[in-house]
N, C-alpha and C positions, 0 to 999 in steps of 0.2 A: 534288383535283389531277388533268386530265389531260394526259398527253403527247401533242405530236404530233412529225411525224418532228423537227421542228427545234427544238421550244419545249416550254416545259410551260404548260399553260392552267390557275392557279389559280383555278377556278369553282368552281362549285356544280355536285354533283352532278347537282341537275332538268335539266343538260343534255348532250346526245349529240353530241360533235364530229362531221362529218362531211367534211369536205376544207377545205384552205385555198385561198380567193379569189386571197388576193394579197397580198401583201408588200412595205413600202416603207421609207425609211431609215429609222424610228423606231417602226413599229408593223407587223403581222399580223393578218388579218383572215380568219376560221372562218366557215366554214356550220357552223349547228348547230341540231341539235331541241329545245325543250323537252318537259317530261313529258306537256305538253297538246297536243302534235304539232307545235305550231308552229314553223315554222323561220324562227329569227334570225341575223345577221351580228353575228359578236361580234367588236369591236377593238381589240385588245390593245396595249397603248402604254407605252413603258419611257420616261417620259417627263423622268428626273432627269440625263442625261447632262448636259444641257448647257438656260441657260435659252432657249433657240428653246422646243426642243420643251414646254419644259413647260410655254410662255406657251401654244402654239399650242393645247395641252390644253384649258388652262386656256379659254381662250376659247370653242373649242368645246363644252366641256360648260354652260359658262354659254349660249351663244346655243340650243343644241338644245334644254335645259331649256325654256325659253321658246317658238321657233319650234317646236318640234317639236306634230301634231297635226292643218297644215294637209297634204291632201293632197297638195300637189306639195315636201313638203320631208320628208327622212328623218325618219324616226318615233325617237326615243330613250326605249325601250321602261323600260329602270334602264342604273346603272351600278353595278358589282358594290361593295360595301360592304368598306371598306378591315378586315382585321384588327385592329389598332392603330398609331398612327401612327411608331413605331419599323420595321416589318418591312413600311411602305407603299412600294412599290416598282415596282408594278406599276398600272396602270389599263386596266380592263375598261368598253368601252362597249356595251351589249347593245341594237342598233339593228333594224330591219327588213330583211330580206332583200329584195334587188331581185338575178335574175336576170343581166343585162347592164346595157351604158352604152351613150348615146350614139356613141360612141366607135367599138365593134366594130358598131352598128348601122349608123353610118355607111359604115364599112368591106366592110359583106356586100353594098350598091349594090341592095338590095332594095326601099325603099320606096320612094312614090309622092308628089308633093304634096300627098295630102289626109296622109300620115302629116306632111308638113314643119308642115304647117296645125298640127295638133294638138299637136305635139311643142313648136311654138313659144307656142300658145296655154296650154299647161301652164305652161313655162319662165315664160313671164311674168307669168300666176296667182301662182304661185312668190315672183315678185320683185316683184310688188308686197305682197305681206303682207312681205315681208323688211326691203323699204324703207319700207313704214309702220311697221318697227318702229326707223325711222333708223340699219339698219346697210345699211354696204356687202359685199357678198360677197368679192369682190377677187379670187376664184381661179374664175369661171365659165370651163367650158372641157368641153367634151365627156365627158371621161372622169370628169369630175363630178356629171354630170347620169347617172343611172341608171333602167330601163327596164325595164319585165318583159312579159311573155308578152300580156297584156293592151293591151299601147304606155299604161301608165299611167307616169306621170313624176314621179321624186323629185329636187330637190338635194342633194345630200350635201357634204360637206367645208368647214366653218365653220374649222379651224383659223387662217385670214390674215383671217376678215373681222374688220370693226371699227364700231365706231360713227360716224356721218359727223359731224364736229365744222364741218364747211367753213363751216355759219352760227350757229356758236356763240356769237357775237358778241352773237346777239338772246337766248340764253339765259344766264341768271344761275346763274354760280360752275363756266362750264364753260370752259376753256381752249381756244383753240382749239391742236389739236394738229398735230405733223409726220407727215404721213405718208412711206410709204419708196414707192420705184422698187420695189422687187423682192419684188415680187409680182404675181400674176396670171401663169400659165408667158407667153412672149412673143408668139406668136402671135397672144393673143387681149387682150393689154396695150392700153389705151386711149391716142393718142399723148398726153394732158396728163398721162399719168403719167412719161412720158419726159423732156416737155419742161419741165414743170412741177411736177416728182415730191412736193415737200414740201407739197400740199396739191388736193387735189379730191371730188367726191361720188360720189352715187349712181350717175350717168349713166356713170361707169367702168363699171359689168354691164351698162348697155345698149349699148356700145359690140362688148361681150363677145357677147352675144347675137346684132347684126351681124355677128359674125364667125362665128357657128355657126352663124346661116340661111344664110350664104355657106357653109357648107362643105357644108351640104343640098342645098345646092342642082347643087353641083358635084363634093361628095365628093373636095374639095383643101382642106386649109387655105388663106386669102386671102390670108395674109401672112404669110409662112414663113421671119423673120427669124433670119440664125446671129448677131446680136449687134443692139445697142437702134439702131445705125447705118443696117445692114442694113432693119431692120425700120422704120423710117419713110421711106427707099427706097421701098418697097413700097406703104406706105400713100399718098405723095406720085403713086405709079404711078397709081392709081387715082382716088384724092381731089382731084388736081392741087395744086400749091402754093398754101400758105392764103396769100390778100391778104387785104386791108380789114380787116374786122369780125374775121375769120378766125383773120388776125397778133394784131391785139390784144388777142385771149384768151391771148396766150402772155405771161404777164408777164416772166419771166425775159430780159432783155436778150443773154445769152450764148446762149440757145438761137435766138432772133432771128436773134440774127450769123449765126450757125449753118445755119441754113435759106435765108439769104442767099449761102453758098456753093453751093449746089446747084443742080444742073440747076433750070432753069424745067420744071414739066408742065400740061402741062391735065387737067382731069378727063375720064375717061372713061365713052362711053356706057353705064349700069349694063346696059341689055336688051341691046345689041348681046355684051360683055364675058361676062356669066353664061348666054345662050343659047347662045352659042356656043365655049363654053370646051370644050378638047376632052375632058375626062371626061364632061362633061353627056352630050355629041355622041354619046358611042359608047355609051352607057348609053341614051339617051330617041330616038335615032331622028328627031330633027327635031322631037321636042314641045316648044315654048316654057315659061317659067316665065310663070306668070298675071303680067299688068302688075301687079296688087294688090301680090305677092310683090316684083317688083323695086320699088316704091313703098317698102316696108315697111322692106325694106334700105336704099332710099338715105336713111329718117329715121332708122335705126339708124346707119349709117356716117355720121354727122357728125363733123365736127373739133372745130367749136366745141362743147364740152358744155353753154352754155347752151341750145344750138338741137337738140342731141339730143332725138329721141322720149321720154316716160318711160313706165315701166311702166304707167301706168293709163291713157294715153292709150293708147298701143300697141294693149292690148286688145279697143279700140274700131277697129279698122283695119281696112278692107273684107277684107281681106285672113284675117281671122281669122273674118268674120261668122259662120260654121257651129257655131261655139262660144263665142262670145260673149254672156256671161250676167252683167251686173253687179250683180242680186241673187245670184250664185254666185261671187263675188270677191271675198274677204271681206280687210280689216285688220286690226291690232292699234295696240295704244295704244304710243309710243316705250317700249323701255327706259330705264331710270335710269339717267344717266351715271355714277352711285355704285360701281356694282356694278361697272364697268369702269376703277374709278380704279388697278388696278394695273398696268394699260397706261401710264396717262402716268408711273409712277414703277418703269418695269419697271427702269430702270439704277439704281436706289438700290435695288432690292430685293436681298436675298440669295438661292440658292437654298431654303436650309432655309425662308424666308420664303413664297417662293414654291408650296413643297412643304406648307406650313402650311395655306396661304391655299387649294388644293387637296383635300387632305382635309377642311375643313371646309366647301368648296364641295358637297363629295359627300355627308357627313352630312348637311347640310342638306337637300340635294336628296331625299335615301331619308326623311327624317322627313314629306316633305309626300306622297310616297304613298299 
């Protein structure tokens, strides 16, 4: 057992807390050494309050187990080995330590577009091993994405993603499923989650992604909505109001109507808009963003998400060419819908069921070490 000022860290001795990262509704997160020097980010997660949090566990240790390994996604090194499942209470993720996020990186107005280059050519290494494994991330957003001394880049935070059931149709004995609006924080929310929220795919993180070369490049969030109203406001500012092909990606008839009320826009010029925004301005001095760059974003900001860029094409984008290596971008095979059937039957599950179904996710996980 160690303490620190606010918690006590039931580990294993082999390791030496050293300060707390950061802290959020449901979990706390330690720099700490192991005996072999190596310093891990351990995250500590009290996860039986309430079933959110313990689905969100739940999911994350299942998808890390798996993705974890490729370079640009956090490494989930163990999770600490429950006592017995009476006095289980607690969940220990002993992950890899990354320095900073995107986030405060953004924030410091120090890099250059060759770091935008590379930071985005990670990001999307990243997601496409993610998406060949047919999950969607659902929460990509800066302070997600994690960055060390090196500018090497991990993803971090599986707790909201999920499996993409959108064409589940063509596969046998799997339901196609509901998904929710609320997720992904707002900002960086794809608008067919808004408007069309009980069902979409992969192309939600590539939307996501748009939205955080946009903020690279400008060091503003793009679309910095106080409510789901606000915030396709914003997107409509730029994107101009979807006609044709556009509109009838939106199936929902009420969201239609909806769209129907609102100012007419045109779309705006991407070079003219993101050259000239005034954080760029007073940061770069009159240096334009490469045409490549605004290209990249205007196939990242689509509306319609069948016409969005995808990860593996992206990577192919002049725009990345300095690092573009498609024998160094590597797959995996999908996960088993199996292993994720307590998602579609989370409302008939009990806690203790759910708390069951967790510990023996974890057993299992320490026996294949």
């Amino acid at each position: 057992m160690i303490v620190t000022r606010t918690q006590v860290y039931n580990i294993s001795q082999n390791f030496k807390l050293k300060e707390i990262l950061g802290e959020g509704a449901y979990g706390i997160v330690c720099l700490a050494q192991h005996t072999s020097g190596t310093m891990v980010a351990i995250k500590k997660i009290v996860p039986f309050e309430n079933n959110l949090y313990c689905l969100r566990t739940l999911r994350e240790i299942k998808l890390l187990a798996q993705l974890s390994g490729h370079e640009n996604i956090i490494n989930l090194f163990d999770v600490q080995k429950p006592y017995d499942f009476k006095n289980f209470n607690e969940v220990y993720l002993i992950q890899g330590y990354m320095p900073t996020d995107l986030n405060k990186v953004i924030q410091s107005h120090t890099f250059t577009e060759a770091h935008v280059q590379y930071f985005t050519y990670q990001l999307l290494r990243g997601l496409k091993y993610i998406h060949s494994a047919n999950v969607i991330h659902r929460d990509l957003k800066p302070s997600n994405i994690l960055i060390n001394e090196r500018c090497d880049l991990k993803i971090c935070d599986f707790g909201l993603a999920r499996l993409d059931t959108s064409k589940s149709d063509s596969i046998p004995n799997v339901p196609q499923t509901a998904l929710t609006e609320y997720v992904v924080t707002r900002w960086y929310r794809a608008p067919e989650i808004m408007l069309s929220s009980c069902q979409y795919s992969v192309a939600v993180d590539l939307w996501s992604v748009g939205c955080i070369l946009g903020e690279m490049f400008t060091y503003r969030p793009l679309f910095p909505g106080a409510d789901y109203k606000s915030q396709l406001l914003f997107i409509f500012e730029v994107l101009g109001t979807p006609l044709g092909e556009d509109l009838d990606c939106i199936k929902s008839t009420r969201a239609k109507n909806y769209i129907a009320t609102l100012p007419f826009k045109q779309k705006l010029d991407f070079a003219d808009l993101f050259n000239n925004h005034p954080s760029r301005r007073k940061k770069h001095f009159g240096k334009n963003i490469s045409p490549a760059g605004i290209d990249l974003l205007e196939r990242l900001l689509v509306f319609d998400p069948s016409k969005r860029i995808t990860a593996e094409t992206a990577l192919t984008h002049p725009f990345l060419k300095n690092y573009s290596d498609p024998t160094d971008e590597p797959v995996t095979t999908p996960i088993e819908f199996e292993q994720f059937a307590f998602d579609i039957e989370k409302e008939k599950l009990s806690m203790l069921e759910l708390k069951r179904e967790m510990f023996n996710t974890i057993n299992n996980l320490r026996r294949k070490k």
